[in-house]
C-alpha positions in Angstrom: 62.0 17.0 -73.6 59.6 19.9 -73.6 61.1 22.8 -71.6 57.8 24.4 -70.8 57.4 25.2 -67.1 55.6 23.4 -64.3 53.3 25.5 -62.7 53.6 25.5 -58.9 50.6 27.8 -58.3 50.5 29.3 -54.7 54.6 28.0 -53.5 55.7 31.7 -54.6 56.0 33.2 -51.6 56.8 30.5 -49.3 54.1 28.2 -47.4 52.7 30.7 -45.7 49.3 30.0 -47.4 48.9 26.5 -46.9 50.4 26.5 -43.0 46.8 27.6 -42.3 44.8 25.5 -44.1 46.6 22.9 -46.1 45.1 22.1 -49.8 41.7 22.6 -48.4 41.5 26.4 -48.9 42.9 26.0 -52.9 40.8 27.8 -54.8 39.4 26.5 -58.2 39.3 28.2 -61.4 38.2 24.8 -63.2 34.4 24.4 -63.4 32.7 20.9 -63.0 32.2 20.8 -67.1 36.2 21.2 -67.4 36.3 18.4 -64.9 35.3 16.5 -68.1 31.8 15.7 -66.3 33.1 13.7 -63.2 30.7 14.0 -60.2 32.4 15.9 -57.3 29.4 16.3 -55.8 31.7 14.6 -52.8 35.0 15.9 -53.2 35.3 17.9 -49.9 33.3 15.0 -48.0 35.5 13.3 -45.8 33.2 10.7 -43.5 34.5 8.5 -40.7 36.0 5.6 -41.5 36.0 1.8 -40.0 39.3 -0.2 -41.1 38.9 -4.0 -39.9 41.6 -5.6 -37.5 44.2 -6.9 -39.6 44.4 -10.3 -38.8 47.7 -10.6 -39.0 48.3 -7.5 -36.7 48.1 -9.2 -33.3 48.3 -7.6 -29.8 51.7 -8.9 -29.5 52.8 -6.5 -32.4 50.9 -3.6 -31.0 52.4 -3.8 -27.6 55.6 -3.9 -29.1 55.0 -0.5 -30.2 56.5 2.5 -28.7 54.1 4.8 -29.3 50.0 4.8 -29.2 50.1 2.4 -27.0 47.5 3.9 -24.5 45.0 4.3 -27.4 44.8 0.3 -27.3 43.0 -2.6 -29.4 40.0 -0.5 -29.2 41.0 2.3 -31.5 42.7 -0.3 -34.1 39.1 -0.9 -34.9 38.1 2.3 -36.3 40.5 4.8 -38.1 41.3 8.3 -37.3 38.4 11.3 -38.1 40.0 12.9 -41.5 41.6 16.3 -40.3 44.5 18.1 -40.1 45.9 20.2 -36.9 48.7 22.0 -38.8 51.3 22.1 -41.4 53.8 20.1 -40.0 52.1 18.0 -37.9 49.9 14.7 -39.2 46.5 14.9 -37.4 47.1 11.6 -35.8 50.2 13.2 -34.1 47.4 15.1 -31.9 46.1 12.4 -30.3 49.0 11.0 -28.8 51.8 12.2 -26.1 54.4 11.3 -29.2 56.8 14.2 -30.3 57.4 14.1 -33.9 60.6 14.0 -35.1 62.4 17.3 -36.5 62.4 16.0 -40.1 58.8 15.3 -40.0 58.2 19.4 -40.3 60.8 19.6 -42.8 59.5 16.3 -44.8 56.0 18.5 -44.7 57.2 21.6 -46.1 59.1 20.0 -48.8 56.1 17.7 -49.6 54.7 20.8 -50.0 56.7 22.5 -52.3 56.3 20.1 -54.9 52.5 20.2 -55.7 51.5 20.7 -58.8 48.7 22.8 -60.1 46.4 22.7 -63.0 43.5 25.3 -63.3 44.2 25.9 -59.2 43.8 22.3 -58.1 46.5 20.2 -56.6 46.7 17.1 -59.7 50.3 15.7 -58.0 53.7 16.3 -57.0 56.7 16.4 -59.3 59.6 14.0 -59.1 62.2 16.1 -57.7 62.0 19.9 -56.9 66.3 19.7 -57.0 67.1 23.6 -58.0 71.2 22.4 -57.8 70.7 20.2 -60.8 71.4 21.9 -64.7 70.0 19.2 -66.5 65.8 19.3 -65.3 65.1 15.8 -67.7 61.7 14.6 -66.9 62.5 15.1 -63.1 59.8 17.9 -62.9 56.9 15.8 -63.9 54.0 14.1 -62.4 54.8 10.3 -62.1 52.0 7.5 -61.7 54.5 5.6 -59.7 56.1 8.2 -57.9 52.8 10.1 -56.6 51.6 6.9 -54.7 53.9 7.6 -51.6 52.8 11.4 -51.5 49.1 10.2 -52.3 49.4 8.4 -49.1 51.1 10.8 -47.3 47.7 13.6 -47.7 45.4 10.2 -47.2 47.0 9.6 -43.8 47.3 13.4 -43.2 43.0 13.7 -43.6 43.7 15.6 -46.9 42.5 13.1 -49.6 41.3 16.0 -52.3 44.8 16.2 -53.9 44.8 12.1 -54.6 41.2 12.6 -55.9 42.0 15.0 -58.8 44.7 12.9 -59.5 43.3 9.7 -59.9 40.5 11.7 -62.7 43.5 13.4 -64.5 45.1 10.7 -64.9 42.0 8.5 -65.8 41.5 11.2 -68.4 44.7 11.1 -70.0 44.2 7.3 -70.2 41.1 7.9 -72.6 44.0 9.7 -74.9 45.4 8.6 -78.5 48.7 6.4 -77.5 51.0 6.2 -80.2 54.5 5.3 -80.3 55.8 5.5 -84.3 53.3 4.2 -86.1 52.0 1.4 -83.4 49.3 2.5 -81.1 49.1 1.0 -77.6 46.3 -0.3 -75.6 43.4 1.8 -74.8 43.8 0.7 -71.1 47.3 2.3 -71.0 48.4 4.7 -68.1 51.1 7.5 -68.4 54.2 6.7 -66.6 54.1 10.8 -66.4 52.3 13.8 -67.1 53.2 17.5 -67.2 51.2 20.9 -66.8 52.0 23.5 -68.8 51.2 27.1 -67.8 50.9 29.8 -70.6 51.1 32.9 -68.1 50.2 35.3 -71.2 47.1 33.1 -72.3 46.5 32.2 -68.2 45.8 28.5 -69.4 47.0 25.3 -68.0 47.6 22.4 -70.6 49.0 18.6 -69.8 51.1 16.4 -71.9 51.3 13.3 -70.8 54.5 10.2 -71.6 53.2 6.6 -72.0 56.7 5.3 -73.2 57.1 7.4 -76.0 59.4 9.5 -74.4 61.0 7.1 -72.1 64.2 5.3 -71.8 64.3 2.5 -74.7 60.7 3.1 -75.4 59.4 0.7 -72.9 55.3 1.7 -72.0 54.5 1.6 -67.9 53.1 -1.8 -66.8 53.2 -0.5 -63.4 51.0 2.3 -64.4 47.8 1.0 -64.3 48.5 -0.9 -61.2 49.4 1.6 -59.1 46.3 3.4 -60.1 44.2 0.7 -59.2 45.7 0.1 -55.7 45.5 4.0 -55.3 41.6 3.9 -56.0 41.3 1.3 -53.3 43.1 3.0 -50.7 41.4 6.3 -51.7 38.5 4.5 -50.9 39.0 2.6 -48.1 40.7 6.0 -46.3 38.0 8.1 -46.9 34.8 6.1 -47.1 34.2 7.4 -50.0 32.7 4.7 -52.9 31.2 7.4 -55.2 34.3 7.9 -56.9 35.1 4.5 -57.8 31.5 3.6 -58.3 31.2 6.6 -61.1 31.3 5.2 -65.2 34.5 6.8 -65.8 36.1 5.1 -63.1 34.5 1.6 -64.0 35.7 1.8 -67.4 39.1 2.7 -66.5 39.3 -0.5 -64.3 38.0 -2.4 -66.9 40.5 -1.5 -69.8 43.7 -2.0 -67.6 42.0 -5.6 -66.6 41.1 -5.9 -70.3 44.9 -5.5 -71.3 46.5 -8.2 -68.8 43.3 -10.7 -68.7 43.5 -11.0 -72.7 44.0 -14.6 -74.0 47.1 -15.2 -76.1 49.9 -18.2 -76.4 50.9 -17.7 -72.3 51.0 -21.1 -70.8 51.7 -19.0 -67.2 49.0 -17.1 -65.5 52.0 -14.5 -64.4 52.4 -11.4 -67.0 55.3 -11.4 -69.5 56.8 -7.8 -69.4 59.8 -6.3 -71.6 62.8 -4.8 -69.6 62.2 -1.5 -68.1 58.6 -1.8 -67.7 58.5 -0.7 -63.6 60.3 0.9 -61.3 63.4 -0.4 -62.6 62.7 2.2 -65.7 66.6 0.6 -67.5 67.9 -2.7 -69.2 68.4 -4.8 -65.9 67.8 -8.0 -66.8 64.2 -8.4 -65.5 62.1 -9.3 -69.0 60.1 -12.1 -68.7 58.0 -12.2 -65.5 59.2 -10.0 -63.4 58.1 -10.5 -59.4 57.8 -6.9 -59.1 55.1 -6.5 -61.6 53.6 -10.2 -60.7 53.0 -8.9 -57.2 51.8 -5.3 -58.5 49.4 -7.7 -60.4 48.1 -9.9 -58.0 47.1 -6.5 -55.8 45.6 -4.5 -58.6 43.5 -7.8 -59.2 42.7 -7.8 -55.8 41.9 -4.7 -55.3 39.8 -4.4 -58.7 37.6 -7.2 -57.3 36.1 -5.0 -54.5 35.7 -2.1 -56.4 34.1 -3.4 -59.6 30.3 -3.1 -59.9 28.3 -6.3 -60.0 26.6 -5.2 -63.2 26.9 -6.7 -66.5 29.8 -5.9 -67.3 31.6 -6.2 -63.6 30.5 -9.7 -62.9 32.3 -11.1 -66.5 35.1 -9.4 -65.1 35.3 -10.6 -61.3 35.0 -14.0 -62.9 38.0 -13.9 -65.1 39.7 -12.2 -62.1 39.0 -14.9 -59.4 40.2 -17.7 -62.2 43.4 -15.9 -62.4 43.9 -15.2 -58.8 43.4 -18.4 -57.7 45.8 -19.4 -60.9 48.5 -16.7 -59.8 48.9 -17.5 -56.8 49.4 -21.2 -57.3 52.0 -20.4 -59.6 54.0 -17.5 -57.8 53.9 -19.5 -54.4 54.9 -22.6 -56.0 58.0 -21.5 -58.7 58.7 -18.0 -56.9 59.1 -19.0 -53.9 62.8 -19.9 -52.8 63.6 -21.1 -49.1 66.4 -23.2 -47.8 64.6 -26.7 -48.7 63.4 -25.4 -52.1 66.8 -24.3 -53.1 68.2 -27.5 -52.0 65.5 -28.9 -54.3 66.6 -27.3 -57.3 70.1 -27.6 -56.3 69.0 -31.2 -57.0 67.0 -31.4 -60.1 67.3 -33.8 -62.7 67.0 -32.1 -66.4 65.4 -32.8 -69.8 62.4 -34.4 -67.9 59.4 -35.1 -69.8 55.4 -35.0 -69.1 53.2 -34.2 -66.4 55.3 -36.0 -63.8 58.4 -34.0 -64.5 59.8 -32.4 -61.1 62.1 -29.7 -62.6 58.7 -28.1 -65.2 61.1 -25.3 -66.3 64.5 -27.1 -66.9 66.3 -25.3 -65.0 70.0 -26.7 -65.0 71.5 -27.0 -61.5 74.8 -25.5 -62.8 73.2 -21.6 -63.6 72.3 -21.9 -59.7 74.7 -18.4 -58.9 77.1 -19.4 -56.0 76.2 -16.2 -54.1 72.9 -17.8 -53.5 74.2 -20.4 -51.4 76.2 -18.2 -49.3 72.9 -15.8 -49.3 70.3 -18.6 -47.8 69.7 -18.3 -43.9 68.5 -21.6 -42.6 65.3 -19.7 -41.7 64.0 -17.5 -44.2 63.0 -17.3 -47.7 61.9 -14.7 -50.6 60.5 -14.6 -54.1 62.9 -14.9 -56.5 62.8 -12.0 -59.4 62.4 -14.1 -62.1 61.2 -17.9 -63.6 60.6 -18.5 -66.8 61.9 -21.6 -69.3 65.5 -22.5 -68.4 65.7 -19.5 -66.5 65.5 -18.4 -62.7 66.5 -15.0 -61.7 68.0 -15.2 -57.7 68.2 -12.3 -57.3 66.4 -10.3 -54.4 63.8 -7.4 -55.5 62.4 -5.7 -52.5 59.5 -4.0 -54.0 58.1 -7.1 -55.0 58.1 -8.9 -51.9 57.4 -5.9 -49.9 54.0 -5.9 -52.4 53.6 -9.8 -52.0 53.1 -9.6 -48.2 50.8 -6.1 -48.3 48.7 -8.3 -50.8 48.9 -11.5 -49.0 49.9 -12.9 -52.4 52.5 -14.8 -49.7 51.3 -16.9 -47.7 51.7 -16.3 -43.5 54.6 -18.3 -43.5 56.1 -16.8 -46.6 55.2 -13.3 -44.9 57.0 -14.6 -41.9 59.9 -16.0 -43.6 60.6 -12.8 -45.6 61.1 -10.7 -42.6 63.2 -13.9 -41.2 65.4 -12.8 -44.3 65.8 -9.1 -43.2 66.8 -10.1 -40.1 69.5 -12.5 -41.0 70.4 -10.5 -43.8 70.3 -6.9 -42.6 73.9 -5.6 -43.7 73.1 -6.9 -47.2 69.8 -5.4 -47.4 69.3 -2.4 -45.8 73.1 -1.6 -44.5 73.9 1.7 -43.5 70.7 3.3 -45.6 67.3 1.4 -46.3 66.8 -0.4 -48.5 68.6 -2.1 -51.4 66.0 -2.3 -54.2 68.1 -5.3 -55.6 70.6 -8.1 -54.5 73.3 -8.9 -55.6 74.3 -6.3 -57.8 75.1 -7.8 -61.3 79.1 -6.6 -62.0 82.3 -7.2 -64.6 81.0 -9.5 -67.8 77.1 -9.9 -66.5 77.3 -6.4 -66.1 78.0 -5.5 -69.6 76.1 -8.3 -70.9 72.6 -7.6 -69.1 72.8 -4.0 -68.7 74.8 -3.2 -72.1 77.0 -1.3 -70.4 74.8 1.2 -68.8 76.9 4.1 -67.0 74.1 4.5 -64.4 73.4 1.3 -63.1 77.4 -0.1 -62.1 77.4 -2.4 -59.3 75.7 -1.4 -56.2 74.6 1.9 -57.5 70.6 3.1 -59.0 68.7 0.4 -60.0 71.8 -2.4 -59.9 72.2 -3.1 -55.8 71.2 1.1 -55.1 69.8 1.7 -51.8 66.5 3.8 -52.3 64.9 5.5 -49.2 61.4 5.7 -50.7 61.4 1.6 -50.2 60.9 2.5 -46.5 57.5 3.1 -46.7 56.4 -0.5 -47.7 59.1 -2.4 -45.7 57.3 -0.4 -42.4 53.9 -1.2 -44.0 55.5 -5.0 -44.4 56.7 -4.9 -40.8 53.6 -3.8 -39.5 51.5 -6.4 -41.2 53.7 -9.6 -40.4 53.8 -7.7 -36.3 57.5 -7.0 -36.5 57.2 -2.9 -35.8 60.5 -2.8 -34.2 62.5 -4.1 -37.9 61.1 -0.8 -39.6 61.5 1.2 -36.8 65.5 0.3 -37.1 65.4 1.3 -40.5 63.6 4.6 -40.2 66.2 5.5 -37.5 69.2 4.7 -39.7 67.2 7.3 -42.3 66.7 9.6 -40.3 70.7 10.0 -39.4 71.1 10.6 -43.1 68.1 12.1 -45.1 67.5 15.5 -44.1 71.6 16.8 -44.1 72.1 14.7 -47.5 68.9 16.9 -48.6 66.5 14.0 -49.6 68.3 12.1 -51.9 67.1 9.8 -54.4 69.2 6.9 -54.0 72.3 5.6 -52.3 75.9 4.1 -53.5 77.3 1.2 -52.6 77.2 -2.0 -51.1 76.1 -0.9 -47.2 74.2 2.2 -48.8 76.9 4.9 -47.6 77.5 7.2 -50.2 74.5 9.4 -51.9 74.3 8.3 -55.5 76.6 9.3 -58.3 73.5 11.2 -60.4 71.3 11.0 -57.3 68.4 13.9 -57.3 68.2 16.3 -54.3 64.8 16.6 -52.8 63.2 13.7 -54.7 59.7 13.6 -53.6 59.4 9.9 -53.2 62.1 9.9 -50.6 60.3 12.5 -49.0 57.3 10.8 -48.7 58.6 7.2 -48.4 59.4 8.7 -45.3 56.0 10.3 -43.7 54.3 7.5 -44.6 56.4 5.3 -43.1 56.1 7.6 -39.9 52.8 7.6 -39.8 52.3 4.0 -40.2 54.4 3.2 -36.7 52.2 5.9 -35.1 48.9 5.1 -36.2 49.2 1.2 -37.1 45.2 1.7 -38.3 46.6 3.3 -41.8 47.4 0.0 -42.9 43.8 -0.6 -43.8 44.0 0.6 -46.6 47.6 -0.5 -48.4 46.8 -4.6 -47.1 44.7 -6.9 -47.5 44.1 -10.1 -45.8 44.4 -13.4 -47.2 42.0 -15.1 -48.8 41.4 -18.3 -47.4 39.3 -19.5 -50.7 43.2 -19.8 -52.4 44.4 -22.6 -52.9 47.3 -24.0 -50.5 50.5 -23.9 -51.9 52.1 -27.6 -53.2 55.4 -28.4 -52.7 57.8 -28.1 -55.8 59.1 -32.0 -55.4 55.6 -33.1 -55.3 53.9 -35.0 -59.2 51.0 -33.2 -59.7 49.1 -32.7 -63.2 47.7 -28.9 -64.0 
């Protein structure tokens, strides 16, 4: 790891600065040619923006909530005008009689302190700004994956500059020379990291960026390019704003991540096959294959990608391939993801070594690998996506990102949406416990253990990535709440975090099975957990934020089919 410093430009000296005026007195010591030629003509232009109702987002969920009521169905319509009226306080916070919580300031300030400069402009916020820990790691970078939480954060606070220089460096650094040995990787690949170096003698700023090389068992980002095609959107959508994503730079980018997962190979699945330690879950866990995180992650980006591409030459031969594999996708996740009480009864009854189109059980999965926890697991009302099917093999486990992703995206169905928060419910000391919210269930333990995870020191049972309890989850279970009109699930979680995460000093994850202890090799002040937590404030006070991490359903997709049902493809 390079032990060159990140340069936190204007955090000497406290917050003093940016109490007055936020990011938006930064100056710039970068001129528009260093900018690598990107038009930013607009970046200080912050019009109005309209978010449509959200469907799905009925007046019975708004009344529910306990705050903004008086603003009504009226102001749902149209979002808040972009602006700030102090540090600590989102601007949304002005508008109403609702008194901020005494973490929010604190969540603010430490947000703060973990910007990252390059040539005086805000480009992201490092991982963790944890001054305890000896061992700094890769904790003081700028993640892809990381940033989105704090991107959303300055969105919903009226300060969208920070996410817009971040979404060009990045899209520069994704026009960079990938090699890994002597193999080099797609041109649409997008760092899982990058890092600015600051040469205080020279007064230059330099990046280096990690696309795998550099990682864990070498395993390239998947989520990458994902994330930074759901970012665009919400850029977008927050700020009214289409120059950005209508510029050549920005077309192209979209293009080469589509062009890496729309390629043509020997896939006889419309879902993307990923190698271990592609996502979030960054260590050998057992999810190669098709992983629902990165499934759900898809579905979105492709969504997403569909509104922002240009109808030019060029566009229009991509939004065809992307409506094929949407309408695909979605067949296929809602059909063999989707577990309920019924379906797993289904499988529970499958017949094997079935042959031809009329085969019930397609992936031959044998009754006997069902895990007996799932049976115990399965409320009579409810259901999830499963985190993994492939040939032979279904993964039961629960992943919470991906169904979190899977409602935001409408990727499931109403009912699905419905029957996922029926789960929480039922299931609420397995999955969120004493902190939200466990980022996997069961955790894998004893012979499994060492078998999928090779032994891995970090990820024992019920702690990290293996059954862990990660507070930055909170944003999109609130966001999930919100959608599906259940404001009063996240608003129980967001009060169990807020009787831990400020005196356990914004930890990265939690141990155990109910989420009690703060995790063995857990980073203080991890900046996702930080913002995990605004946003998910903000959402619950201003419900119209949602506009732009949803989308609605598309009614053109086709219905889902029943798993017992003789079809031909």
């Amino acid at each position: 790891m390079d032990s060159g410093k990140v340069f936190l430009d204007g955090i000497k000296g406290g917050t003093d600065g940016s109490k007055e005026s936020g990011l938006k007195n930064v100056s710039s010591h970068c001129s528009i040619s260093e900018m690598d030629d990107f038009d930013l003509v607009m970046l200080f232009i912050k019009p109005r923006l309209n978010i449509e109702r959200q469907r799905s987002f009925d007046e019975r969920s708004l009344s529910e909530l306990s705050i903004g009521i008086s603003r009504g169905l009226d102001n749902y319509e149209s979002a808040y005008s972009p602006g700030r009226s102090g540090l600590d306080t989102p601007a949304s916070s002005a508008r109403n009689s609702f008194e901020p919580h005494p973490m929010v300031a604190d969540a603010w300030e430490a947000l703060r302190r973990s910007l990252v400069y390059f040539r005086g402009q805000p480009v992201g916020t490092i991982a963790a700004y944890d001054h305890a820990s000896e061992e700094v790691l890769n904790y003081d970078q700028v993640f892809v994956r990381d940033f989105v939480p704090s991107a959303l954060a300055f969105l919903m606070n009226g300060e969208p500059d920070i996410v817009k220089h971040f979404l060009l460096k990045t899209l520069q650094l994704q026009g960079w020379e990938k090699r890994i040995d002597r193999f080099k990787l797609g041109e649409g690949a997008m760092p899982a990291s990058f890092k600015v170096l600051h040469d205080p003698v020279r007064k230059t700023d330099s990046v280096i960026a990690d696309f795998g090389e550099s990682a864990i068992g070498r395993v390239a980002p998947v989520d990458s390019g994902f994330w930074w095609i759901i970012l665009l959107r919400a850029y977008t959508k927050s700020t009214g704003d289409h120059s950005l994503a209508e510029t050549p730079e920005c077309q192209k980018g979209m293009r080469l991540i589509l062009a890496l997962c729309l390629s043509e190979g020997f896939d006889t699945f419309p879902t993307l096959l990923c190698a271990d330690g592609c996502s979030m879950i960054d260590r050998r866990m057992g999810i190669y294959g098709y992983p629902i995180e990165i499934q759900a992650l898809f579905f979105m980006a492709l969504r997403c990608a569909l509104v922002l591409l240009k109808h030019d030459a060029e566009g229009k031969e991509f939004i065809e391939r992307i409506v094929k594999r949407l309408h695909a996708l979605s067949y296929h996740m809602r059909s063999y993801f989707w577990l309920d009480f019924q379906q797993l009864n289904d499988i529970y009854q499958y017949k094997t070594e079935e042959y031809s189109h009329t085969a019930v059980n397609k992936f031959n999965v044998i009754p006997d690998s069902i895990p007996d926890w799932v049976f115990d697991f399965m409320p009579t009302h409810g259901g999830y996506f499963i985190g993994n099917v492939s040939p032979a093999r279904m993964d039961f486990r629960w992943f919470a990102l991906g169904n979190c992703v899977a409602i935001l995206s409408s990727l499931a169905t109403p009912e699905q949406a419905s029957a996922i928060m029926d789960l929480f419910e039922e299931r609420w000391e397995e999955l969120v416990g004493e902190m939200p919210l466990k980022i996997s269930y069961p955790a894998i333990e004893s012979h499994e253990w060492r078998i999928v995870t090779g032994c891995d020191p970090k990820n024992t049972r019920w702690s990290y990535h293996n059954g862990g309890s990660w507070p930055v989850l909170l944003w999109l279970l609130t966001a999930a709440c919100i959608k599906t009109g259940r404001p009063q699930i996240a608003r129980r979680a967001i009060d169990l975090a807020e009787s831990r995460l400020l005196k356990d000093g914004w930890p990265e994850y939690y141990d155990g099975k109910s989420g009690r202890y703060i995790g063995k090799q857990a980073r203080k002040y991890q900046t996702w957990s930080i913002a995990g937590y605004l946003v998910a404030k903000m959402l619950l006070e201003d419900p119209s934020h949602l506009g732009m991490i949803s989308l609605e359903e598309d009614k053109q997709m086709k219905p889902v089919i029943k798993r017992s049902s003789s079809w031909t493809c």
